[in-house]
C-alpha positions as CSV (number, residue, x, y, z in Angstrom):
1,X,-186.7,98.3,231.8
2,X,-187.1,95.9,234.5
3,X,-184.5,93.6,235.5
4,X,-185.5,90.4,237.1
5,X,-183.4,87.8,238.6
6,X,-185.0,84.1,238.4
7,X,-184.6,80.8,239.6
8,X,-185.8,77.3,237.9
9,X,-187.0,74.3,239.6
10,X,-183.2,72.9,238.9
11,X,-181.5,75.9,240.8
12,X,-180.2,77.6,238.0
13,X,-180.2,81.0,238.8
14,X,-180.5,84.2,235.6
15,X,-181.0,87.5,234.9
16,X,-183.9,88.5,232.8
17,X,-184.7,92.3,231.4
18,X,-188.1,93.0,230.8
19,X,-189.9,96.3,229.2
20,X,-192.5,96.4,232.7
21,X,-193.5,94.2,235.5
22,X,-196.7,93.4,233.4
23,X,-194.8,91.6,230.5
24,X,-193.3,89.5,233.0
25,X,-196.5,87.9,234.2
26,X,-198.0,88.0,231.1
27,X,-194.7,86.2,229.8
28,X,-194.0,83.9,232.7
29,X,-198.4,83.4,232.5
30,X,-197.8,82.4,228.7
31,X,-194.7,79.6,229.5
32,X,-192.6,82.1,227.6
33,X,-190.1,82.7,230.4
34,X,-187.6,80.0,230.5
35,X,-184.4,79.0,232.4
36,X,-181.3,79.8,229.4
37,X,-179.6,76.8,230.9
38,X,-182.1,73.7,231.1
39,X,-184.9,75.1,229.2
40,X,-187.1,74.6,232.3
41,X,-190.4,77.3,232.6
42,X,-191.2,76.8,235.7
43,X,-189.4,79.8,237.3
44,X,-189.8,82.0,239.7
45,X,-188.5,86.0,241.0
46,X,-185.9,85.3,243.7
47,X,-184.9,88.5,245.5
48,X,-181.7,90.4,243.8
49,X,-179.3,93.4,244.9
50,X,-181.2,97.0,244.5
51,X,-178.7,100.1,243.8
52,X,-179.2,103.2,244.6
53,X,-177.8,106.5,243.7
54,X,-177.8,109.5,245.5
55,X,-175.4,111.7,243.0
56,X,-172.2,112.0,242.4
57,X,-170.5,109.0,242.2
58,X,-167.2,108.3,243.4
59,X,-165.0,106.1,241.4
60,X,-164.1,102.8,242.6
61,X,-160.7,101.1,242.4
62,X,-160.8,98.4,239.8
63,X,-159.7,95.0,240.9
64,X,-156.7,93.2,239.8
65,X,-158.4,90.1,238.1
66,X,-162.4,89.6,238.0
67,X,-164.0,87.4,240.8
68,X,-164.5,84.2,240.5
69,X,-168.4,84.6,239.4
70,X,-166.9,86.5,236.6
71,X,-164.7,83.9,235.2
72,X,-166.9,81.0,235.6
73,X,-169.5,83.3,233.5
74,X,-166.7,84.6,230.7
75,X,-165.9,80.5,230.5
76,X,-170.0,79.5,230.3
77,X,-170.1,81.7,227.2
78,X,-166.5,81.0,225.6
79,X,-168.3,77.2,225.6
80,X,-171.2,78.7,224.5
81,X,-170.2,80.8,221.6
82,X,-167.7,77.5,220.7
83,X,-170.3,75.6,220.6
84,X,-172.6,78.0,218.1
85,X,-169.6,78.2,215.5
86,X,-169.1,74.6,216.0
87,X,-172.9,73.9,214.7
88,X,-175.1,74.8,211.7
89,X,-177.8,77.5,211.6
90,X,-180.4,75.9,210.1
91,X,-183.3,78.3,210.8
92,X,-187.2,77.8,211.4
93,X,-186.6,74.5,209.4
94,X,-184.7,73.7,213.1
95,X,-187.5,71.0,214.5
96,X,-187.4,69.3,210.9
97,X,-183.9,69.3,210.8
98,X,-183.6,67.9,214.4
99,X,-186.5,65.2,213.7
100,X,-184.3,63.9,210.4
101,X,-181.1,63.8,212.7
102,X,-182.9,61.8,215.3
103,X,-184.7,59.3,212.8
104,X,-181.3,59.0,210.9
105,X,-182.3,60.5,207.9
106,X,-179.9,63.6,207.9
107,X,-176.4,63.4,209.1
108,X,-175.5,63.4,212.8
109,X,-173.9,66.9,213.5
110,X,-174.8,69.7,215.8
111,X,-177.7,72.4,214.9
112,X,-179.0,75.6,215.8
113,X,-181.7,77.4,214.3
114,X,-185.4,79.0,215.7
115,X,-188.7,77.0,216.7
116,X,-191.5,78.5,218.7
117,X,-191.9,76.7,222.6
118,X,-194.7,74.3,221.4
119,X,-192.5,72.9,218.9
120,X,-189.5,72.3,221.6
121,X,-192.1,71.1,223.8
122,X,-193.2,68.6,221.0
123,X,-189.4,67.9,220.3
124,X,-189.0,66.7,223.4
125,X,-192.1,65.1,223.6
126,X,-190.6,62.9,220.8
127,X,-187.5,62.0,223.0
128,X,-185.3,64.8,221.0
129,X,-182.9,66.5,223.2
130,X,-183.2,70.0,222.8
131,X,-181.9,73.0,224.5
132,X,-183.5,76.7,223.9
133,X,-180.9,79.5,224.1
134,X,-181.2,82.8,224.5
135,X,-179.8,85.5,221.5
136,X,-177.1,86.7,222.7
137,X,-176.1,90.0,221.6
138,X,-173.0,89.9,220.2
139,X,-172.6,86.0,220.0
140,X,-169.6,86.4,217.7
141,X,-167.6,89.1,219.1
142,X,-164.5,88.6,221.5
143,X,-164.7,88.2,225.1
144,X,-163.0,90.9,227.0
């Protein structure tokens, strides 16, 4: 696995895994690659901490409360995962269901489902606000 980390246009910076270099470009060449918190695909590689390991390792001592990075990630996904129980799945009817919401012919409530990229980009096309997320394993599971 290859582990990226990216930028978009609006700064947002992310950490992708990927199964080689080549599925990267050919992901990032197919506007597949996309920023988890604007939805932007125009990203690019921005250079990120190598490790090394030369054997043994030495155990380090744990820190009394995780830096502030840390936290402001644990509370970015607490929103997150509040936000996913607060809305409906709705599956791969999700651009339907979001079209009917914004016309006025469904109720106004938050959704969540699938769509493939030219159907967000056609969503948003339409004026229909929509925000792609990543799956995230282990959505519903406790924070630690």
């Amino acid at each position: 696995m290859k582990v990226f980390d990216l930028r978009c246009v609006c700064s947002h910076t992310f950490e992708v895994w990927f199964p080689s270099h080549q599925a990267y470009v050919e992901q990032q060449l197919a506007g597949l690659v996309h920023c988890p918190l604007c939805g932007r695909t125009d990203v690019s590689k921005v250079p990120s901490p190598t490790r090394s390991n030369f054997g043994k390792s030495v155990a380090q001592p744990s820190l009394a409360s995780p830096d502030t990075e840390t936290k402001q990630l644990q509370e970015k996904l607490k929103h997150l995962r509040a936000a996913i129980a607060a809305s409906e799945d709705v599956g791969a009817a999700f651009a339907e269901e979001a079209r009917a919401i914004h016309r006025g012919d469904a109720p106004d409530r938050g959704i969540r489902g699938t769509a493939d990229l030219d159907s967000v980009k056609a969503l948003r096309d339409e004026g229909i606000d929509v925000l792609p997320l990543p799956q995230l394993p282990g959505a519903n599971q406790r924070l630690h």
